[in-house]
C-alpha positions in Angstrom: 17.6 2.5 -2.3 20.5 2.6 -4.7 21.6 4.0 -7.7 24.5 3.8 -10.5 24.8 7.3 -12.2 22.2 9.4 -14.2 20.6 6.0 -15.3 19.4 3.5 -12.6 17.7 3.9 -9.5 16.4 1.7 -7.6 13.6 1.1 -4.4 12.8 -1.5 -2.5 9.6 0.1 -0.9 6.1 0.7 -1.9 5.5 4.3 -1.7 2.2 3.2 -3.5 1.2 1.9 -0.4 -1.2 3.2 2.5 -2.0 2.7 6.1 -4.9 0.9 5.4 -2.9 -1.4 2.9 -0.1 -2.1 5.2 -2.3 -2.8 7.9 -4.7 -5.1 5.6 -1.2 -6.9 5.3 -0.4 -7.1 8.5 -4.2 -8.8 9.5 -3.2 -11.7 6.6 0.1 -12.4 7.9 -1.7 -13.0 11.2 -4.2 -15.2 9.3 -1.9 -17.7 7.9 0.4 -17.4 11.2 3.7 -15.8 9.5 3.8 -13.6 13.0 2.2 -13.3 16.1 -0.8 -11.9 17.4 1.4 -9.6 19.9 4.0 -8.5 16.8 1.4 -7.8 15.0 0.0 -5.5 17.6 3.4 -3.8 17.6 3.6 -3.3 13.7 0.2 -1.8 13.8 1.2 0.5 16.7 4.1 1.9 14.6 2.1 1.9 11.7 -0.6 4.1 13.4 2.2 6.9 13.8 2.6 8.3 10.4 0.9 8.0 7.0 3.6 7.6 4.3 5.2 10.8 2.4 3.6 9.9 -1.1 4.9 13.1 -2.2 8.6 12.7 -0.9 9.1 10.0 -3.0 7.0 11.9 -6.1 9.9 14.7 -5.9 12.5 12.3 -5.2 11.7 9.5 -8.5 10.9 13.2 -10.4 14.4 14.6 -9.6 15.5 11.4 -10.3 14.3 11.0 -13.6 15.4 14.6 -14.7 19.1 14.1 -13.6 19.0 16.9 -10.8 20.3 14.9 -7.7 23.6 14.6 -9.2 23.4 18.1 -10.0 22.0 19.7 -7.3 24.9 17.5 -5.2 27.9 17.6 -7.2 28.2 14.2 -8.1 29.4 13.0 -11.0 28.7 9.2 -10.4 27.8 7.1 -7.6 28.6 3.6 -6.9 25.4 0.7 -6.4 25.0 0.7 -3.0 24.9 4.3 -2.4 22.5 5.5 -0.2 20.5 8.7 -0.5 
C-alpha cells in the first residue's frame, strides 16, 4: 500500500475477497500444480484463522478519498513507498 499526497493511493490486495474465494483459489492452484498439496494445506490453515476486515479497508479507502489521513496525522505529503 502506497500513496503520493492527497491524490493517489494505491493497494495491492483484494479486500473484495472472502475465505471462500481465497480458498476456491487456493484448490485451482493445486489443480494445475502451481503448489503443493502440503502448502496448500498450510495456506488454508492460515486462511481458516480470520475472515478479512472488509470494513477496515471501507474506512480506510473512505478517509482516503476525503483527505482525512493527512489530516488526522499531520502530514502534508508523503513520498510513494510510504506505508500506512
Amino acid at each position: 500500500m502506497f500513496r503520493y499526497g492527497d491524490h493517489i493511493m494505491g493497494i495491492q490486495g483484494h479486500p473484495e475477497y472472502s475465505k471462500d474465494i481465497l480458498l476456491n483459489i487456493i484448490d485451482r492452484f493445486i489443480q494445475r500444480n502451481f503448489i503443493t498439496e502440503n502448502f496448500a494445506m498450510r495456506l488454508k490453515e492460515k486462511a481458516g484463522m480470520w475472515e478479512p476486515d472488509k470494513e477496515a479497508w471501507k474506512r480506510l479507502c473512505i478517509s482516503f478519498l476525503k483527505g482525512r489521513y493527512c489530516e488526522r496525522n499531520g502530514i502534508e505529503n508523503m513520498n510513494i513507498g510510504g506505508i500506512f
